[in-house]
C-alpha positions in Angstrom: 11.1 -28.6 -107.2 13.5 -31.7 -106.4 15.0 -32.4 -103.2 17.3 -35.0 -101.7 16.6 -35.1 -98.2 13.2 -34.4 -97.7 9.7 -34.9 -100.2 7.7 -31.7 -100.6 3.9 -31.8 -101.9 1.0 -29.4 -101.8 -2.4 -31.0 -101.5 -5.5 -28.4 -101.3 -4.3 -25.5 -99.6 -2.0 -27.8 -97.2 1.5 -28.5 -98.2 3.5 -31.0 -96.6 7.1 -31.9 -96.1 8.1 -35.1 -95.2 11.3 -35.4 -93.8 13.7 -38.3 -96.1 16.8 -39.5 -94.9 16.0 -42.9 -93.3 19.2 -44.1 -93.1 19.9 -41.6 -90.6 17.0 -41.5 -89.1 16.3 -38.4 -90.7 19.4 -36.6 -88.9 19.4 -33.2 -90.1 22.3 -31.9 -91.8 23.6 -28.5 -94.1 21.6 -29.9 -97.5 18.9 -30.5 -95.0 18.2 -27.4 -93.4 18.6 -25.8 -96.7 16.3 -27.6 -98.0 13.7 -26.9 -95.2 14.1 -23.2 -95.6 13.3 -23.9 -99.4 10.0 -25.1 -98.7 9.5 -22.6 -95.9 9.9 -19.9 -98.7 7.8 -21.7 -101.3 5.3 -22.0 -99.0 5.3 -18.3 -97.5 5.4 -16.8 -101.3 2.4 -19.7 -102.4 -0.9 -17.4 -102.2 -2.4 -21.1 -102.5 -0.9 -22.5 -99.6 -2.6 -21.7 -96.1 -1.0 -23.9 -93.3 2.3 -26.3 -93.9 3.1 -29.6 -92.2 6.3 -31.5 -91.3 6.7 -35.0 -90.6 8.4 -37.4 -90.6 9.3 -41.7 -90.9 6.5 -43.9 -89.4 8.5 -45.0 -86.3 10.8 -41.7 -86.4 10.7 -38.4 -86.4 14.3 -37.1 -86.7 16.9 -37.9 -84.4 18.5 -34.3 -84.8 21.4 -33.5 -86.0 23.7 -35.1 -88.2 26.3 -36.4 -85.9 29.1 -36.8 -89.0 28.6 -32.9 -88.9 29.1 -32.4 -85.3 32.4 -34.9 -85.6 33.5 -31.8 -88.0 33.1 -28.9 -85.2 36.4 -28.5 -84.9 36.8 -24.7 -83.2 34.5 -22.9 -81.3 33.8 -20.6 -84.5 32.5 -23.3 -86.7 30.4 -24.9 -83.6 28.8 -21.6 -82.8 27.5 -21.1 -86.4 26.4 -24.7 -86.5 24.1 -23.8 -83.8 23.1 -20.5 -85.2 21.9 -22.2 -88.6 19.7 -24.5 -86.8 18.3 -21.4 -84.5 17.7 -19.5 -87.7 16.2 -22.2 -89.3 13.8 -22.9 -86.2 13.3 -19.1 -85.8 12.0 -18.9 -89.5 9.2 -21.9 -89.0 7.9 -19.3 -86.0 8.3 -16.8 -87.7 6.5 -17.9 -90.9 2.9 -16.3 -91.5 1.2 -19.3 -91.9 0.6 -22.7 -89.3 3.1 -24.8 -89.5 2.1 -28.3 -87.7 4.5 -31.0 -86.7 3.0 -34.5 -87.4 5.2 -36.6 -85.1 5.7 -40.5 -84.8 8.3 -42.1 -83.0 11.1 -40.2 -81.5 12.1 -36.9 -81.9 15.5 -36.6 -80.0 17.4 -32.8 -79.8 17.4 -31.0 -83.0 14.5 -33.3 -84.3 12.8 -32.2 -80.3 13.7 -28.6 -81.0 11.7 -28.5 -85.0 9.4 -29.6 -83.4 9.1 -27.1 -81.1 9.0 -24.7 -83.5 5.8 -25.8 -84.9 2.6 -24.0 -83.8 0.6 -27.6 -83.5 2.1 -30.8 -82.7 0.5 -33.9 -83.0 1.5 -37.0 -81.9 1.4 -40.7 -82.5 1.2 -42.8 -79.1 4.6 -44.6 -79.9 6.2 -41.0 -80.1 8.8 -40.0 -77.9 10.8 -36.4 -77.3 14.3 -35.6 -76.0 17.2 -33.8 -75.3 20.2 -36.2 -75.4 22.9 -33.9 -76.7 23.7 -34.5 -72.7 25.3 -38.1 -73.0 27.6 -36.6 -75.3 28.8 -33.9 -73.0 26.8 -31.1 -74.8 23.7 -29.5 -74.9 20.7 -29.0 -77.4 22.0 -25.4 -78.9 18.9 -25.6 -82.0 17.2 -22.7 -79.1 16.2 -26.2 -77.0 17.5 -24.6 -73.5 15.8 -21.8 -74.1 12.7 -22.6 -75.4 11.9 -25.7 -73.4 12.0 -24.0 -69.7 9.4 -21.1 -71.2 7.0 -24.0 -72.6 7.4 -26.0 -69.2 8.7 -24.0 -66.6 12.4 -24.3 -65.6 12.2 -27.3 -63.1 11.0 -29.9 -65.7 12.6 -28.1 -68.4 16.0 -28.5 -66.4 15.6 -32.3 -65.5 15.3 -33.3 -69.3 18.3 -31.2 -70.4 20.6 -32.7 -67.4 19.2 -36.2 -67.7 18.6 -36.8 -71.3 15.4 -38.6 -70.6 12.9 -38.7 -73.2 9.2 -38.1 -72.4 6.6 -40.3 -73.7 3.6 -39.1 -75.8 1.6 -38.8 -72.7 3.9 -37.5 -70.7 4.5 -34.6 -73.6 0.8 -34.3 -73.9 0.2 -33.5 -70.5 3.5 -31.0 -70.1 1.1 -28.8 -72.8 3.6 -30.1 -75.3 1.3 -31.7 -77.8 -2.0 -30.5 -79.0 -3.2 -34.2 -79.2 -2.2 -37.6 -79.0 -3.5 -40.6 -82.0 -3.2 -43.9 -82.6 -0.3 -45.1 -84.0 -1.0 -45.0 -87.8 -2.8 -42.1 -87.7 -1.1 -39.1 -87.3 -0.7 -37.5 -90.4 -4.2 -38.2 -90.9 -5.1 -36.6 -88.1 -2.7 -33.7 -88.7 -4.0 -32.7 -92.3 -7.2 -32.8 -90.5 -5.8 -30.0 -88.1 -4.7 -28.1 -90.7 -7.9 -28.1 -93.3 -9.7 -27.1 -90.4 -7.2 -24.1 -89.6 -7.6 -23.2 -93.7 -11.0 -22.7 -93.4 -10.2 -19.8 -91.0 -8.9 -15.8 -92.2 -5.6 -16.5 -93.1 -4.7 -12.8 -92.0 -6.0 -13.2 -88.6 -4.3 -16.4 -88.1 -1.0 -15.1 -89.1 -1.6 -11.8 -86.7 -2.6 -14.5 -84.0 1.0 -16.1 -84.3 2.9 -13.1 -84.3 1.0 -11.5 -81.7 1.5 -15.0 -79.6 4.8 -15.4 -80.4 6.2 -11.6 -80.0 3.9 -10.8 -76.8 5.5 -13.6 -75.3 8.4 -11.3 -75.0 7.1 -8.6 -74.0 5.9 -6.9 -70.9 1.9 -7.1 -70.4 1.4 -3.0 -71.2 3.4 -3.4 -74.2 1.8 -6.5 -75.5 -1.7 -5.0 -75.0 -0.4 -1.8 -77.4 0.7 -4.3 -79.7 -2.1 -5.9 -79.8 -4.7 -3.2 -80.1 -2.3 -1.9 -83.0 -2.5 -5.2 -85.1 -6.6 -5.3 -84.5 -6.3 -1.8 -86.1 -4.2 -2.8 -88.9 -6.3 -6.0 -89.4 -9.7 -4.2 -89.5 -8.4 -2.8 -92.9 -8.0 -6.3 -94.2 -10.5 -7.2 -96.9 -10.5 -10.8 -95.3 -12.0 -9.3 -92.0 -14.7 -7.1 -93.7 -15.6 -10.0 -95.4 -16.1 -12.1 -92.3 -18.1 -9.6 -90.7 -20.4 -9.4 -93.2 -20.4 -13.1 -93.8 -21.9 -13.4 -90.3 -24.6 -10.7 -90.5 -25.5 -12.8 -94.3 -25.3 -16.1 -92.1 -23.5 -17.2 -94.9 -20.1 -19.0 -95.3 -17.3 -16.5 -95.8 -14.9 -16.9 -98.5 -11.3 -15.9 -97.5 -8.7 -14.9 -99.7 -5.7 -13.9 -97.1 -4.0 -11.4 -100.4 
């Protein structure tokens, strides 16, 4: 499979895009989110492949989107399906039934914030760097970043970035309960593929009921999200992975997951 804008490999049971338009600063634009849901797809259908990370340039992440496409908007039609491709897109990595880890150096500025966002982990370098500043231009982050942000970090905080465009420092993100953990500069990817082999040993079918049940609760009222839950532990119990972890532990052996 051959891209253009981005390099796709599978390593193990972890596959890995890497995001590859340096030029821009690996701006995303329409071959580019294409692209990305190509891989999501192949990764989804790939019985092989348990957890899929996205990363980016050593000293950038992805500065959003491609600013030679937003120069095009020129009605409100064509801006408001601009911003519904890159909600779609963003909606599909939460939505997809395995991890999907960011791996982020350097900045990652509006649309490169919001993908990153829609990761399940996010690891950063310390010379990494998120923000929202579609505001300098007179706009706003319309990727689903005014309406994730303020549920991730509370509407106060989540409001001063989006009016300010200030960026938050790696620290700063980490302690916001934006990043899952903060490395060296140098060693993020490493540290991220060691994430994700560690979330491959687990049941793939209980991690993907864990995100959905995490992500669709979220939306939901508590009595509702308890029935939900109780319903997937149900539907899980019939899973061939689970009987086999069950009895893996009474063996005190290893278990061997096969997530089919």
């Amino acid at each position: 499979m051959k891209f253009e804008t981005i390099k796709y490999e599978k390593k193990g049971k972890i596959a890995i895009v890497t995001l590859n338009r340096e030029k821009v600063y690996n701006a995303i634009n329409g071959l580019c989110r294409d692209e990305l849901q190509k891989t999501l797809d192949d990764s989804a259908g790939d019985g092989a492949v348990h957890a899929l990370i996205i990363t980016g340039h050593e000293n950038f992440f992805c500065a959003g989107a491609d600013i030679n496409e937003v120069l095009g908007l020129e009605n409100a039609i064509l801006a408001n399906q601009f911003s519904r491709n890159f909600q779609k897109l963003f909606q599909n990595i939460e939505e997809h039934k395995k991890p999907v880890l960011a791996a982020v150096s350097g900045f990652a500025l509006g649309g490169g914030f919001e993908l990153a966002l829609a990761c399940d982990v996010r690891i950063l370098s310390e010379n990494s760097s998120f923000g929202f500043s579609e505001i300098n231009i007179g706009a706003f982050p319309a990727g689903g970043g005014t309406q994730k942000l303020p549920r991730l970090i509370g509407a106060a905080r989540a409001k001063e970035l989006l009016f300010t465009g200030d960026k938050l420092s790696s620290q700063e993100a980490y302690a916001l309960g934006l990043a899952n953990n903060v490395v060296p500069d140098g060693e993020c990817l490493k540290e991220t593929i060691k994430w994700a082999e560690k979330l491959t040993s687990k049941s793939p079918s209980a991690i993907s009921a864990i995100k959905q049940l995490v992500n669709t609760g979220l939306n939901m009222d508590l009595n509702s999200s308890l029935i939900f839950e109780s319903e997937t532990f149900g539907s899980l119990s019939t899973h061939r992975d689970f009987k086999e972890g069950v009895s893996a532990f009474l063996d005190k052996r290893k278990p061997v997951y096969r997530g089919d």
